[in-house]
C-alpha positions as protocol buffer text, in pm:
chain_id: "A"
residue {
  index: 1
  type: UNK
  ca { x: 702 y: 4072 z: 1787 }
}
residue {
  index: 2
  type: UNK
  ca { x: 729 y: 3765 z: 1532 }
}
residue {
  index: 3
  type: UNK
  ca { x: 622 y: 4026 z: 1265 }
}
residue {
  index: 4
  type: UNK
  ca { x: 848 y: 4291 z: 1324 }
}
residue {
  index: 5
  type: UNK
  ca { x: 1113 y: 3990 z: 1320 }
}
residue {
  index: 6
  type: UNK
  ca { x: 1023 y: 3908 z: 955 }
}
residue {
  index: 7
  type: UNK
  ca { x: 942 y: 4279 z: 837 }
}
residue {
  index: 8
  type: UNK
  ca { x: 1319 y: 4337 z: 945 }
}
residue {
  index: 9
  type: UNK
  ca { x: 1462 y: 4059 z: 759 }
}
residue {
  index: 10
  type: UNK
  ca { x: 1243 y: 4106 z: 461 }
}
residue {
  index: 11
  type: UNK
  ca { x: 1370 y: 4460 z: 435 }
}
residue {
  index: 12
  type: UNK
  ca { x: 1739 y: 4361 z: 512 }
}
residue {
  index: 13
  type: UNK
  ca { x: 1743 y: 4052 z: 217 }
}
residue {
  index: 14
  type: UNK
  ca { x: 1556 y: 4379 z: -4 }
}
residue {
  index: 15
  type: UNK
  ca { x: 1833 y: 4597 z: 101 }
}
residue {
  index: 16
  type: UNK
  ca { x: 2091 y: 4345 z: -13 }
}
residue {
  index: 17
  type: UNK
  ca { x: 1925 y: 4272 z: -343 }
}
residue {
  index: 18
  type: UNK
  ca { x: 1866 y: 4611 z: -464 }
}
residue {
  index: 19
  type: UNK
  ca { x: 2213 y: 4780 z: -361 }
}
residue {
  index: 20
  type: UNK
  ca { x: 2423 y: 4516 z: -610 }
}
residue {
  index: 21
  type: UNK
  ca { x: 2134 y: 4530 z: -859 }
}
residue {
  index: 22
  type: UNK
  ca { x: 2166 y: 4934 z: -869 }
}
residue {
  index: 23
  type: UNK
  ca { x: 2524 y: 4869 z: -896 }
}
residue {
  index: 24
  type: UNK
  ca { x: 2510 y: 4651 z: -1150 }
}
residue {
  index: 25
  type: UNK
  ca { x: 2320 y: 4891 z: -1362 }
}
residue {
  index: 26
  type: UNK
  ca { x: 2551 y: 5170 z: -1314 }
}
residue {
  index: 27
  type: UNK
  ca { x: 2803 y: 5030 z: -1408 }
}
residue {
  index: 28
  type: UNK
  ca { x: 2718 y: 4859 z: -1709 }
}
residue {
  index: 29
  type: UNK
  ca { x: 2468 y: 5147 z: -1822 }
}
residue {
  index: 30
  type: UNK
  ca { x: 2821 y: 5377 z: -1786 }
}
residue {
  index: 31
  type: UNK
  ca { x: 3028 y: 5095 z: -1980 }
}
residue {
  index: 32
  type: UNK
  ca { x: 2758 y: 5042 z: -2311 }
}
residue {
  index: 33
  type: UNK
  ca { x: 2766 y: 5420 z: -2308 }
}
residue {
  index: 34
  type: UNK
  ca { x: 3176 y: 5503 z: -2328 }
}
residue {
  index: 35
  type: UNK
  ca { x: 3120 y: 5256 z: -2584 }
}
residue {
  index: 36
  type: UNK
  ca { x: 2916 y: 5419 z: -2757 }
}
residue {
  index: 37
  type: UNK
  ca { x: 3069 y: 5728 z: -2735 }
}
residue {
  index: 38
  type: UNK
  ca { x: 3393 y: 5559 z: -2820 }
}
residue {
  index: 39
  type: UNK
  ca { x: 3281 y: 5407 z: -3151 }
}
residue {
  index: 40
  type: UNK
  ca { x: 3180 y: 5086 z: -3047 }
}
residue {
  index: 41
  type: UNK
  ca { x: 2863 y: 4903 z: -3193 }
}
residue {
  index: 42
  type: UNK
  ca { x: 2612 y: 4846 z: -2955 }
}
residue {
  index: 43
  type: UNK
  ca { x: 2641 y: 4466 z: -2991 }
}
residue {
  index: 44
  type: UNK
  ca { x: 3021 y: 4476 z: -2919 }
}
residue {
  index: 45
  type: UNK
  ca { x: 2940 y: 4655 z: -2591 }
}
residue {
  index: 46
  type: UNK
  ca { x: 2694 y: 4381 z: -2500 }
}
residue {
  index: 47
  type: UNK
  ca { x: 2883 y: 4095 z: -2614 }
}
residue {
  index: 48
  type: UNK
  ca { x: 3176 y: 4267 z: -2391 }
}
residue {
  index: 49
  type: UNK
  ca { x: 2942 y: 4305 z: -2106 }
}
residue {
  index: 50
  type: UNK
  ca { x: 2783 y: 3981 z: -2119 }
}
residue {
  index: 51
  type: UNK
  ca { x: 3154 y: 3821 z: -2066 }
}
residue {
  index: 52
  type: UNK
  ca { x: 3236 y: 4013 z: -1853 }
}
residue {
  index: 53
  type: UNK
  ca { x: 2888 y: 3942 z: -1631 }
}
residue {
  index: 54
  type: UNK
  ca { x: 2985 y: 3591 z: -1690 }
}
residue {
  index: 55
  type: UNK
  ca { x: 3355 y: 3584 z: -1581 }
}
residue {
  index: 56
  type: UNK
  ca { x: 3238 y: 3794 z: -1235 }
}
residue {
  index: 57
  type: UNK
  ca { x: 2885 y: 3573 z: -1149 }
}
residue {
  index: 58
  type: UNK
  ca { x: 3126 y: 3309 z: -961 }
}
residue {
  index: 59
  type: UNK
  ca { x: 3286 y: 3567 z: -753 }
}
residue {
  index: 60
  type: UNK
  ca { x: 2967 y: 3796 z: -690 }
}
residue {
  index: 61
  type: UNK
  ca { x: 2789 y: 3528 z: -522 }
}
residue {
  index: 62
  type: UNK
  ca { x: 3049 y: 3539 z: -224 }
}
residue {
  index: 63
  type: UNK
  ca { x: 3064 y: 3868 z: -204 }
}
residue {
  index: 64
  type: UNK
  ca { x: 2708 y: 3853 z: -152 }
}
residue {
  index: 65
  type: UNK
  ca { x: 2749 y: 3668 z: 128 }
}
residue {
  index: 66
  type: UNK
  ca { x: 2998 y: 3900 z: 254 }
}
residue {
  index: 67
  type: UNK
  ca { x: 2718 y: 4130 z: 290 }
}
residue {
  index: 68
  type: UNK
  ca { x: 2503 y: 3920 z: 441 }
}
residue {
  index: 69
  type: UNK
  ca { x: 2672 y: 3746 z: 748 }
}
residue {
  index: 70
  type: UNK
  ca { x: 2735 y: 4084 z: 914 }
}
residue {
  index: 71
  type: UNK
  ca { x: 2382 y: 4176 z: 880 }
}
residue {
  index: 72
  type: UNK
  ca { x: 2256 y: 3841 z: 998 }
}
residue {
  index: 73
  type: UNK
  ca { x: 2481 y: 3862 z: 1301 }
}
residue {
  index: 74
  type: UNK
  ca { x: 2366 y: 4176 z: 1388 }
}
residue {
  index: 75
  type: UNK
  ca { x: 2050 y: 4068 z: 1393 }
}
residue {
  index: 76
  type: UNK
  ca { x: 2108 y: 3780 z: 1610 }
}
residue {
  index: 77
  type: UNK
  ca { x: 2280 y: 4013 z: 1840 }
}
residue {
  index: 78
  type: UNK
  ca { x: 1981 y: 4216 z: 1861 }
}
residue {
  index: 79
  type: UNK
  ca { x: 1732 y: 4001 z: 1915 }
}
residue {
  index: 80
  type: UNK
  ca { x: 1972 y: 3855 z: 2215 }
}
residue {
  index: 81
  type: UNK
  ca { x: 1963 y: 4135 z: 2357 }
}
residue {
  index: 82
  type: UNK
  ca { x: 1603 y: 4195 z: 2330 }
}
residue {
  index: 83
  type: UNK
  ca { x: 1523 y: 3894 z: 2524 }
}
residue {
  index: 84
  type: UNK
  ca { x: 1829 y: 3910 z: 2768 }
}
């Protein structure tokens, strides 16, 4: 019971991590390419990117946790239930 507890969590905190990571790299894969295709250097595009990753990291962490709070009150919910 403890383990299927943890196995669930594990995957939800993976879930959470990978989803803004994939994000992240579409996004910024799409960006360097226009770019590209646009004319720009490649270290323009990453200079641009990097300031632009550093402008956003402030906000990104709450809306990180805007992801997880539902999900961690859903699984308090559950395992309520489960006993109750």
């Amino acid at each position: 019971m403890f383990l299927k507890i943890i196995k669930k969590i594990i995957l939800v905190l993976g879930t959470i991590l990978i989803i803004p990571i994939g994000i992240g790299l579409l996004i910024g894969g799409g960006y360097i390419l226009f770019s590209l295709v646009d004319g720009s250097s490649l270290d323009e595009s990453l200079k641009n990117l990097a300031q632009f990753s550093q402008t956003i990291q402030p906000y990104f962490n709450y809306l990180i946790l805007l992801f997880i709070i539902p999900l961690l009150l859903k699984g308090i919910k559950k395992v309520k239930a489960s006993k109750g």
